[in-house]
Steps between C-alpha positions, in 0.01 A plus 500: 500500500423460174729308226461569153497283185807565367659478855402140568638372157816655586515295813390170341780553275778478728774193497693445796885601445745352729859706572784403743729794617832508549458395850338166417151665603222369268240799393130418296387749252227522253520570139206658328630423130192319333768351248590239809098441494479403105832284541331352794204416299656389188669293669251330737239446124813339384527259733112424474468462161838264493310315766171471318677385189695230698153366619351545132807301347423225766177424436469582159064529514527516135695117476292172561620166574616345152651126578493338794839240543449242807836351589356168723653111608216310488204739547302616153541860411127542491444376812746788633328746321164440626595431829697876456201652323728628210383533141641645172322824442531592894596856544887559533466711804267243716826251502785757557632464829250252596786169608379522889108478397571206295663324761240605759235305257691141494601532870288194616590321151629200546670439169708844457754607788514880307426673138679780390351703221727771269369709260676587136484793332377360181185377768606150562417363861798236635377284765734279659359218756678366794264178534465193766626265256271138495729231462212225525244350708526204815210292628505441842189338632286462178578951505696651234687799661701733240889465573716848425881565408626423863257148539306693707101362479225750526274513796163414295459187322461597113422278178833440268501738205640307195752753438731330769628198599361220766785420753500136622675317763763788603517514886378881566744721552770296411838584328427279166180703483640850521754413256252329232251868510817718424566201229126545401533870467832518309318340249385703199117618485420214201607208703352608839169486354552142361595351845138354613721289856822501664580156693790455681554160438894389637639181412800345611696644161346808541418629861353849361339389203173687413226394272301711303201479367432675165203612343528357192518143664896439555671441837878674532698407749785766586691634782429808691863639451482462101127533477450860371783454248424161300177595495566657214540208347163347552295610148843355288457184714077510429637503105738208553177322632291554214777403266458180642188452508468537865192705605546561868808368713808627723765714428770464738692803566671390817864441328450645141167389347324266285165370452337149520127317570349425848667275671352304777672714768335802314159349492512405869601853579233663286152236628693562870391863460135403308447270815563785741257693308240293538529438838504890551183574318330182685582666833369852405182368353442264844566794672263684325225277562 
C-alpha cells in the first residue's frame, strides 16, 4: 500500500498526549498540531545557542594571555613559567580549564607538590605554587644531600645551591633541628638569603644556641624560639657596627641584641668550621685519585 507525501508528514508530526480517566486508567494519544513542533524546536535552538555562548564566553578565542602573576616561597616566577610553558601573548582559550594538565606536567617535580592556574577576565593568568620548600643542605660523608621543610634529606646526593643555608653539627632528625628550619622559614625572604651556615653550637649558658653564618662576614648567635623574630633586627645591628668602625663582627640576638668584634670564642668557632673544610675537600680529592 502506498503512502502519500502529505500522509507521512502528518504522521511525523504527531506528539504523544497522555490522559488519565476518571478511573485512574492512563490513555496515550497523539496530537498532530505542528505548533507543538515549532515550540519544540524553538526551544531545543534555544538551549543550543545558550550552550554555545556559555562555551564562547569561556574561552574567549578572541582574548590572549595579558600578565602573568606567579605567587611562589622560594622558587623564581620564571622558573614556574617555563617549567609550565606559559607566556604572555598565549591564547586565552589554550589555558581555560586547563588546572589538571598543569599538574599532570610537574607530577615527577620535585620542588612543587601542586600549581593551580585561574584565569581573569581582563586576561591575567594566577598561578599559585604549592612547593617542597628547601630549608638547606647537610653533608654526610663528604655528600651534600638537599634537606626539605620536615628535615627530610633527598635520596640523591646534590651540590648546595647558595640560596640556602649549610646545616652543621645538628644530630639528624633531631628536635633542635626541626625547630631551627620552621625558625629558618619564618624568617622573611631578605634575611634567608643572607644566612650562608647554621651551627648549633650549645654552651653551658645557652644549651640551644645557634650560630649563623652571614654572608656579609658576621656570625649571629640566636635562639631557635626567637630566631625568626629578632631577625629583624640584624641590618639596624650591621649599622651600629659601622658606626663604630667595626667591619665584620657578632650581633647577639639571644636576649635582646647588640653588636661587638671577634672574640676568641668566635674565632675558634669560625677556623673550627675552615678546618673541617679542609679536611672534607682533602678526603674527596684522595678519593678521587
Amino acid at each position: 500500500m502506498s503512502v502519500s507525501k502529505k500522509q507521512r508528514n502528518k504522521n511525523n508530526s504527531k506528539w504523544p498526549i497522555v490522559r488519565f480517566s476518571s478511573d485512574g486508567k492512563k490513555t496515550v494519544s497523539t496530537s498532530n498540531n505542528p505548533v507543538f513542533n515549532r515550540i519544540g524546536l524553538f526551544f531545543t535552538a534555544a538551549i543550543l545557542f545558550a550552550l554555545f555562548l556559555q562555551m564562547l564566553f569561556f574561552l574567549r578565542p578572541w582574548q590572549d594571555i595579558k600578565e602573568t602573576k606567579v605567587y611562589t616561597f622560594q622558587m623564581d616566577y620564571r622558573q614556574v613559567l617555563k617549567k609550565v610553558d606559559l607566556k604572555v601573548g598565549d591564547p586565552y582559550w589554550r589555558w581555560a580549564g586547563q588546572g589538571q594538565t598543569i599538574n599532570r606536567r610537574i607530577k615527577n617535580d620535585s620542588m612543587i607538590r601542586s600549581l593551580s592556574l585561574r584565569l581573569s577576565k581582563n586576561g591575567t593568568a594566577i598561578i599559585r605554587v604549592n612547593e617542597n620548600l628547601t630549608a638547606g643542605f647537610v653533608q654526610i660523608k663528604q655528600k651534600w644531600y638537599r634537606m626539605d621543610q620536615n628535615a627530610h634529606l633527598s635520596s640523591k646526593s646534590i651540590q648546595p645551591d647558595g640560596k640556602t643555608p649549610v646545616y652543621t653539627d645538628f644530630k639528624n632528625g633531631s628536635k633542635i633541628l626541626k625547630k631551627t628550619i620552621t625558625a629558618y622559614l619564618s624568617m622573611d625572604k631578605v634575611m634567608r638569603l643572607a644566612v650562608a651556615q647554621i651551627i648549633y653550637s650549645p654552651v653551658k649558658s645557652s644549651p640551644n644556641r645557634l650560630a649563623l653564618v652571614m654572608n656579609d662576614g658576621n656570625l649571629v648567635y640566636a635562639n631557635p624560639s626567637s630566631l625568626a623574630k629578632r631577625m629583624d633586627l640584624y641590618p639596624k645591628m650591621v649599622a651600629t657596627m659601622e658606626e663604630k668602625g667595626i667591619k665584620n663582627g657578632v650581633i647577639d640576638l639571644q636576649y635582646g641584641g647588640y653588636a661587638r668584634k671577634f672574640e676568641n670564642s668566635d674565632d675558634n668557632l669560625l677556623s673550627s668550621l675552615s678546618s673541617d673544610k679542609s679536611k672534607s675537600s682533602s678526603k674527596s680529592s684522595n678519593s678521587s685519585k
